[in-house]
N, C-alpha and C positions, 0 to 999 in steps of 0.2 A: 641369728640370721641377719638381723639389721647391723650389726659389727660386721660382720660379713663383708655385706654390702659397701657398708663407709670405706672401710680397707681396702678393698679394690677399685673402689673410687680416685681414692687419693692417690695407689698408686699407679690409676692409670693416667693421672694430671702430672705426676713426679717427669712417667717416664715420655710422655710427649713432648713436655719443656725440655727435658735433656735433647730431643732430638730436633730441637731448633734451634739448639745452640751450635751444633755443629755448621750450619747453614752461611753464618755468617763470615762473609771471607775475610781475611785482612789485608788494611792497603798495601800495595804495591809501587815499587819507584820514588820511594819517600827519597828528596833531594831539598840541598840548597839554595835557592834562586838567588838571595843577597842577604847580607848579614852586616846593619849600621850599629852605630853606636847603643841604640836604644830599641832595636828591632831586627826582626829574625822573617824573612818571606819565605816559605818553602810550597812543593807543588809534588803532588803525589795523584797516583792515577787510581780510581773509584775501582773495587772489583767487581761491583756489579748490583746487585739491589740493595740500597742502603740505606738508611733515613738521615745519618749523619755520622758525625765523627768527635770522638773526644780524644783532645789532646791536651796532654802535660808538656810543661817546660821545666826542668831542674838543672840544678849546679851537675857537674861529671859526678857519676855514681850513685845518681835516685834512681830509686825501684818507683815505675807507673802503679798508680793504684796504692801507694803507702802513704799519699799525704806529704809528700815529701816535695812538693810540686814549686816552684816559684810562682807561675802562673799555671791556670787552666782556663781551658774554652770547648765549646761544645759548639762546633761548625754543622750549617746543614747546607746543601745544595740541592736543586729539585735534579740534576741529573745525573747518570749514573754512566759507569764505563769511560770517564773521562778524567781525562787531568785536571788536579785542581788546584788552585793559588792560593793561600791564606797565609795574612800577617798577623804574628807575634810581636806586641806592646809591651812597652813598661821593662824592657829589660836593663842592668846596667851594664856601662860601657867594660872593656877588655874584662870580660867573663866570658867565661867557658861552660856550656851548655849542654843538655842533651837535651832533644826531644823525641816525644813517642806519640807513634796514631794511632788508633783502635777502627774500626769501623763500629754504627750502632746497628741493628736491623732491625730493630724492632724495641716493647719497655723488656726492659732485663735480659735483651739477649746483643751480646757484642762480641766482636772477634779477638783473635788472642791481641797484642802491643805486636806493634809491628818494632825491627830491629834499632836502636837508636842512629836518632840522625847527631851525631856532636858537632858544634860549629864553637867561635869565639866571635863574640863581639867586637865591634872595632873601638878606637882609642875618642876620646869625644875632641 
């Protein structure tokens, strides 16, 4: 009976967490803004309640999430539904990049990668 009990315990923790993963949206209007020698500005609009954002920057053809990253950063903003600005450091000149967003909503629940953004750095 107490096996029972723990089992349906646990998977009614499994199947809750599954359904706050789907909650999370992912951002929208990932663009551009300016791309220097050693930096990357770009501005994407919040979908909607989110606590923050993680973002990868890789050479053309990393996979978000493998580690494969140049740089990482983990953006937060207190508001939501809006467009947002953040620069990317430390890149080197005439390279070719992608970047991906994520939204976070919450610990361990985050939205799919949003589509890559690819730009090239400028010449120094």
């Amino acid at each position: 009976m107490i096996v029972l009990l723990i089992s349906l315990a646990i998977s009614g923790m499994a199947f809750s967490q599954q359904i706050g993963v789907n909650k999370c949206e992912t951002p929208k209007d990932l663009v551009l803004v300016e791309a220097t020698a050693n930096s990357a500005s770009l501005t994407w609009v919040s979908p909607g309640e989110v606590s923050g954002w993680h973002i990868e920057v890789g050479e053309l053809g990393f996979k978000p999430g493998s580690a494969q990253f140049v740089r990482k950063y983990y953006f937060r903003q207190a508001n939501s539904g809006i467009s947002l600005v953040f620069l990317a450091r430390g890149l080197q000149p005439e390279t070719s990049y992608q970047i991906y967003v994520r939204s976070s909503c919450g610990r361990f629940i985050h939205s799919d990668w949003c589509k890559p953004l690819t730009f090239t750095t400028e010449r120094e």
